[in-house]
N, C-alpha and C positions, 0 to 999 in steps of 0.2 A: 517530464513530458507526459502526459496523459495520451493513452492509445485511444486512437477514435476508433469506434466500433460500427461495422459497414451499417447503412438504413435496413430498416428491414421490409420486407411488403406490408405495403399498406394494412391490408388484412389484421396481420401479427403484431403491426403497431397497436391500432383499437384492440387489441384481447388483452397484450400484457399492460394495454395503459388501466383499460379498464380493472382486469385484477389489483394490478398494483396500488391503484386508488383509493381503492372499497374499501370504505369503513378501517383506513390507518389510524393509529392513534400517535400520539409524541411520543418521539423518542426520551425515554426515561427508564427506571427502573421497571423492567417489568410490565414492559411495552413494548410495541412495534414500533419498530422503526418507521418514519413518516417514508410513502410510498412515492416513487418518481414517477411522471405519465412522458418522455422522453428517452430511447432508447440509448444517447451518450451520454445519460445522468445515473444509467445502471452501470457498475463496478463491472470489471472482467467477469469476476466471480459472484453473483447475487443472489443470496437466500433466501427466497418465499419474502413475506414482507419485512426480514428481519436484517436488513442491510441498507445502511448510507454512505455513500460517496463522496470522500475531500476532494479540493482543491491540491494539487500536487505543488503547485507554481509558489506556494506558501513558506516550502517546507526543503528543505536542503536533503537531498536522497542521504547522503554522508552522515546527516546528524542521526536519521531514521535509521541509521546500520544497511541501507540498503545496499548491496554490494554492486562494482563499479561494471558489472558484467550484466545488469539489469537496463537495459537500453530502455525500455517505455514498462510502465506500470499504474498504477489506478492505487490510491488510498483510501481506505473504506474501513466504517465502522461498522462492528455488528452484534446482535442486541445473542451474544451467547449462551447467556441462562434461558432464554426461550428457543432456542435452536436446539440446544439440549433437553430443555422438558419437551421439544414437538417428539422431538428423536424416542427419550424416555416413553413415552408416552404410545409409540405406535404409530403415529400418525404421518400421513403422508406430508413429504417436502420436496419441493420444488426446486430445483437450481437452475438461474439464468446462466449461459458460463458463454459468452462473448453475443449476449443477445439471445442465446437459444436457451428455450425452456426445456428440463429436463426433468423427469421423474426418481428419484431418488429409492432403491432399495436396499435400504443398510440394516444391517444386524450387529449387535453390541456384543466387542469382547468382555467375556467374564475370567479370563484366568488372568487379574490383575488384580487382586483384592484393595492391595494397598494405594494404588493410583484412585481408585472406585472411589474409597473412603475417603480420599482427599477432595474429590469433586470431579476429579479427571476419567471423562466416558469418553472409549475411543471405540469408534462402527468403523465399519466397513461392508462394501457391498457392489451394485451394480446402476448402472443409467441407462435409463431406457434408451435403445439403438446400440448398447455396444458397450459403452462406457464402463468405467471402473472408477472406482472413488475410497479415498479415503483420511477418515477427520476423527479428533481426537477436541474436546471442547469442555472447556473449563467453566467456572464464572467470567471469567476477564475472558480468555485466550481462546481464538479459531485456529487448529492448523488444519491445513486441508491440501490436499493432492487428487485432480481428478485428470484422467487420462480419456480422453475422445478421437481417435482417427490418427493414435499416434502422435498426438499434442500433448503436453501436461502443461497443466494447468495450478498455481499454487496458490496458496495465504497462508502467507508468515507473519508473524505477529514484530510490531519494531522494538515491542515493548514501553512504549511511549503513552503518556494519557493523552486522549482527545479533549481539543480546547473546548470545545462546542458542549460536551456531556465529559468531566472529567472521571465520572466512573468509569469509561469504556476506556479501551485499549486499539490504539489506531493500527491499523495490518497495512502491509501491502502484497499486492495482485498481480500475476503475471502469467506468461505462458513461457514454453522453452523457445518458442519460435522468437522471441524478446531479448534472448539473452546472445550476447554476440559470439559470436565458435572461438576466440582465444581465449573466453575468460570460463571459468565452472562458473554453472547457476548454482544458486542457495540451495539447497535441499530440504526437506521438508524435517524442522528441527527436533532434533535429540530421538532418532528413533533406533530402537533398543531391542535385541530378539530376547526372546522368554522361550526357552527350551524345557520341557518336563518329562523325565522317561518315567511314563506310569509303571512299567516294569518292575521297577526298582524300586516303588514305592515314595516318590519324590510328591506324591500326590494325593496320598492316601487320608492326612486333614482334610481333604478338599473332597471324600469320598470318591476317591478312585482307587481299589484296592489293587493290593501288585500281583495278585496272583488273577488280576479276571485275563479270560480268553475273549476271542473274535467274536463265539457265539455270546458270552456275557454283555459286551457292548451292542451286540446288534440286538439283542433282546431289548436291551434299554433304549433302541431307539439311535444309534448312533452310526454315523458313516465311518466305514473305514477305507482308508485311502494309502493304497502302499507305496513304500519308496523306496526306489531302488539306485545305484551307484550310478547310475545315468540321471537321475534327475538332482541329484549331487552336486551334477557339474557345472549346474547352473544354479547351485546354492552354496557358494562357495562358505560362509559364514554360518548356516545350518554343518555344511559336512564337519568343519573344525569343531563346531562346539562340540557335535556326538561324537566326535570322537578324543576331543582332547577337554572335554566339561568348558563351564564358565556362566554367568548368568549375566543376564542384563548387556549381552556384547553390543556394540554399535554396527546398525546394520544398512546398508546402502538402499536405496529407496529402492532402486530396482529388483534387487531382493526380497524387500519388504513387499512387493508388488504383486511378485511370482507366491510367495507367502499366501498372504491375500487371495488371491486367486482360486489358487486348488488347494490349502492345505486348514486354513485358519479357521475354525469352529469345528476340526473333526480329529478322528482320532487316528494318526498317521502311526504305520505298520513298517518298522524296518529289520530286517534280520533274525526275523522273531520276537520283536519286542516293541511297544508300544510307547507312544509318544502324545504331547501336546506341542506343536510347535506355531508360535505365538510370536507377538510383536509388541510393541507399547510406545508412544510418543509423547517429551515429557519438553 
C-alpha cells in the first residue's frame, strides 16, 4: 500500500516541482535520476534528484523481505554512486523526507579502513531544524536512518534488482509511525560498534600513539568528550565492550544514535584513557 503524502501549499509545490525538474537526465549509469513535478510521486524518503519511485501494487511486500509489521511503505530506486560522490565530494544534499525539504550536514566516518576500500562510505550528521541522520552507501545499496520530531524515518535495501534499470537495487521506505505496535520494525541493517582504546595502542597503524595526552590531541585539533558511568547507562553495548573487549559487536539503533550524536568523530576520555568509539553499517 503506498502512503499518500499530505498536499503541500501551493507555494512549495512550484519550488520542489521546479527544482526537481531542472535539467534531469535518465536514470542510468551515472546519472540522475529523472525528476517528478508531483508531490505523491516523491518516495517517503527523496534525495536531491537522485531518487525514483515504484509502484508497490506490483510487488508482493513477502517476496521484497519486507517484514509483516510494515503497514504502508513507498519502493524507490536510487542512483547511489552519485549520492556518494555528492557526499564524497562536499557538496551540499537535499532530503525530501514526507515532502519536506531538508538540508543535509553529514561528515564521513574514517575509522573503518576496510569497509572504505570496499566502497562502503558511511556519514553521519544533522538536518536543518533538528534532525539527525544517518547513511552508509555503497555502489548498489542505500541504508539510511533519519530521525525528525521524534519520527524515524528508514531505507532498507530488499536486496532485489530493479526491473526498470537492473543495475539498481530496489529499497523500501518507511517511518515508525508505519509500523504497527505488536510487530518490531526492521532496523536499520547490520549495524556494528567499532570500539578502539587509543590508550593501549589499538591505533597506533592508524597514527594514534598510546602514550598521547589531552593536550597532545587538542594541539592536533581534536575534541575531547568524557564519559562517564552515567552516560554508560544508556550505552549499554559501549559499557560491555570497555569492559569485557570485542570488535565489530552488533549494536541497536538507538545506540547507534546516542553514538552519533555526542561521541562519533572525537576522541572520548574515560577513566583516564582514551578512546574511539565508532559504528559501521554493512
Amino acid at each position: 500500500m503506498i502512503r499518500k503524502n499530505p498536499l503541500l501549499p501551493a507555494l512549495l509545490l512550484v519550488a520542489v516541482a521546479t527544482a526537481l525538474a531542472a535539467g534531469f537526465a535518465a536514470f542510468g549509469p551515472g546519472t540522475e535520476v529523472a525528476g517528478t513535478t508531483n508531490a505523491q510521486e516523491i518516495a517517503l524518503v527523496h534525495i536531491d534528484s537522485f531518487t525514483e519511485k515504484r509502484d508497490t501494487s506490483t510487488r508482493d511486500p513477502g517476496d521484497l523481505g519486507i517484514p509483516s509489521s510494515v503497514r504502508r511503505y513507498d519502493l524507490a530506486v536510487y542512483d547511489t554512486q552519485a549520492i556518494r560522490d555528492r557526499l564524497l565530494r562536499g557538496e551540499p544534499l537535499t532530503v525530501y523526507i514526507a515532502g519536506q525539504p531538508y538540508a543535509a550536514d553529514l561528515q564521513e566516518s574514517l575509522h573503518d579502513p576496510e569497509s572504505r576500500s570496499a566502497g562502503r562510505r558511511s556519514f553521519s550528521g544533522t538536518l536543518d531544524g533538528g534532525g539527525e541522520a544517518l547513511l552508509t552507501v555503497s555502489d548498489s545499496v542505500f541504508l539510511a536512518l533519519f530521525r525528525i520530531g521524534g519520527v524515524e524515518y528508514y531505507v532498507e535495501s530488499t536486496g532485489q534488482h530493479d526491473t526498470v534499470f537492473p543495475e539498481r537495487i530496489l529499497h523500501y521506505v518507511y517511518s515508525s509511525a508505519d509500523v504497527v505496535p505488536e510487530g518490531p520494525p526492521a532496523m536499520l541493517s547490520g549495524c556494528f560498534l567499532t570500539l578502539y582504546n587509543i590508550s593501549n595502542g589499538e591505533l597506533e597503524d592508524s597514527g594514534y600513539p598510546a602514550n598521547r595526552t589531552e593536550a597532545d590531541f587538542r594541539s592536533a585539533g581534536h575534541e575531547i568528550v568524557p564519559l562517564t558511568d552515567a552516560d554508560l547507562a544508556d550505552l549499554p553495548t559501549v559499557n560491555e565492550t570497555l569492559h569485557s573487549g570485542g570488535l565489530e559487536v552488533p549494536l541497536s539503533e538507538d545506540e547507534a544514535v546516542r553514538i552519533a550524536k555526542s561521541y562519533r568523530g572525537k576522541i572520548v576520555e574515560y577513566r583516564g584513557s582514551y578512546y574511539l568509539i565508532d559504528f559501521i553499517v554493512s
